[in-house]
N, C-alpha and C positions, 0 to 999 in steps of 0.2 A: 361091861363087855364093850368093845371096841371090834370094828370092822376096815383091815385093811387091804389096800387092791394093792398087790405086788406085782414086781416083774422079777423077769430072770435073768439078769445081767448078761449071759453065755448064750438062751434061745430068743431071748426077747418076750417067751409066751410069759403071759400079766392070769394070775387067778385072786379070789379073793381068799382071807382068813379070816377068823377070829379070835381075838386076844381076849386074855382077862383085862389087861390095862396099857399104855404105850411102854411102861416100863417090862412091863412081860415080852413084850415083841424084841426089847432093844437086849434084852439079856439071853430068849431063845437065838438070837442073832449073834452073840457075842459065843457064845458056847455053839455055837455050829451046830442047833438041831432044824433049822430051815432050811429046806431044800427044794429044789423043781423039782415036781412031779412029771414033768416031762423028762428034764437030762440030770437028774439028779444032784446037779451044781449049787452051791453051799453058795453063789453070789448072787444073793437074795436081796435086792431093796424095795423099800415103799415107795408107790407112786402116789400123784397127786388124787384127791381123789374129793367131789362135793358130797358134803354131809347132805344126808336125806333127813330132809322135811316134812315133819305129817302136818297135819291141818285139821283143826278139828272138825272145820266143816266142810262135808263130804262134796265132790262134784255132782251134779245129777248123772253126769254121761258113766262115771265109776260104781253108779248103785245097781244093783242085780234085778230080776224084772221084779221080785218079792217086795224087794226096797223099793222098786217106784210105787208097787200097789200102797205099802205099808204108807209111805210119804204121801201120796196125792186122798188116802182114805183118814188121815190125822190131819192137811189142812182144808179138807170138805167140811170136817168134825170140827173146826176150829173158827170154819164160817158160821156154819149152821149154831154153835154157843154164842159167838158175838151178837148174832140174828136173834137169841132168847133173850141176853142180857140186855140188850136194848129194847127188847118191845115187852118183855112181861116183868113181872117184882116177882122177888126173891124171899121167899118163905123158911128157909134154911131148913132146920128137921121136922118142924108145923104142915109139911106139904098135904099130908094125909087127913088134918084137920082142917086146914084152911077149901082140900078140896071138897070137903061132905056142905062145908060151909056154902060155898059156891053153888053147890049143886042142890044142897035141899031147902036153902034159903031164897034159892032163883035168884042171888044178888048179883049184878054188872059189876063185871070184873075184866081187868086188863088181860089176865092168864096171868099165873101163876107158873114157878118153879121151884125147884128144892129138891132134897133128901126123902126117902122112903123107903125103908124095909122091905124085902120080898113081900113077908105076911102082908106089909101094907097095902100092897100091889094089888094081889090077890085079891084082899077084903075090899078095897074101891073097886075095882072089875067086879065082882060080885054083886055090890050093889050098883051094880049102872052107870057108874061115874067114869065116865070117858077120861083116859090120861095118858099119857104115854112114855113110854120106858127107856130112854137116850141115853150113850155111854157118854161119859167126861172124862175127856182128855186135859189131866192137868197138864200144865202150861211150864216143867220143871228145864223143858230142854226149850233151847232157840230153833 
């Protein structure tokens, strides 16, 4: 599909269309099915017009207020993971083990992070094991 801004050679008024292709425009044009919808004059040409640019990356002043919450609550979340990854070790799916570890062996420990199950959740809360339950935002988009 193709968008073009015409004029109307006879009133001068310019609206826009849409083609399937520029060859569709030149052959509705040749066969006289273009006309003003103002004075109904068949002396239809295309005017100059700039191609619209998207951008993948959105302006902040264009985002909706949803959008800034969503934005400013994904790089708080994206402080707060850099602040783990650098002050605690990484236990990957052992987080439920390594925590019983910690806490009923009384060993000195940097903190810990990782993976856990609901049930695991649960089961450490249950038995007393302080821990706490933080979303991850993976990092797929810029």
């Amino acid at each position: 599909m193709i968008k073009y801004k015409l004029e109307c050679n006879d009133c001068k008024f310019t609206f826009d269309s849409w083609f399937s292709s520029s060859k569709e425009f030149d052959k509705l044009k040749k066969i006289n099915l273009l006309n003003c919808s103002q004075c109904n004059s068949i002396k239809i040409e295309k005017s100059l017009m700039s191609p619209q640019v998207i951008s993948k990356i959105k302006d902040s002043s264009y985002l909706t207020k949803d959008e800034k919450k969503i934005k400013l609550f994904k790089n708080k979340m994206r402080e707060y993971q850099k602040f783990i990854k650098n002050n605690f070790d990484y236990v990957g799916n052992n987080f439920a083990y390594e925590a019983r570890s910690i806490h009923y062996n009384k060993k000195k420990s940097k903190g810990i992070y990782g993976k856990a199950s609901n049930e695991d959740i649960n089961n450490l809360k249950d038995e007393g094991i302080e821990i706490q339950n933080i979303p991850w935002i993976e990092d797929k988009e810029n």
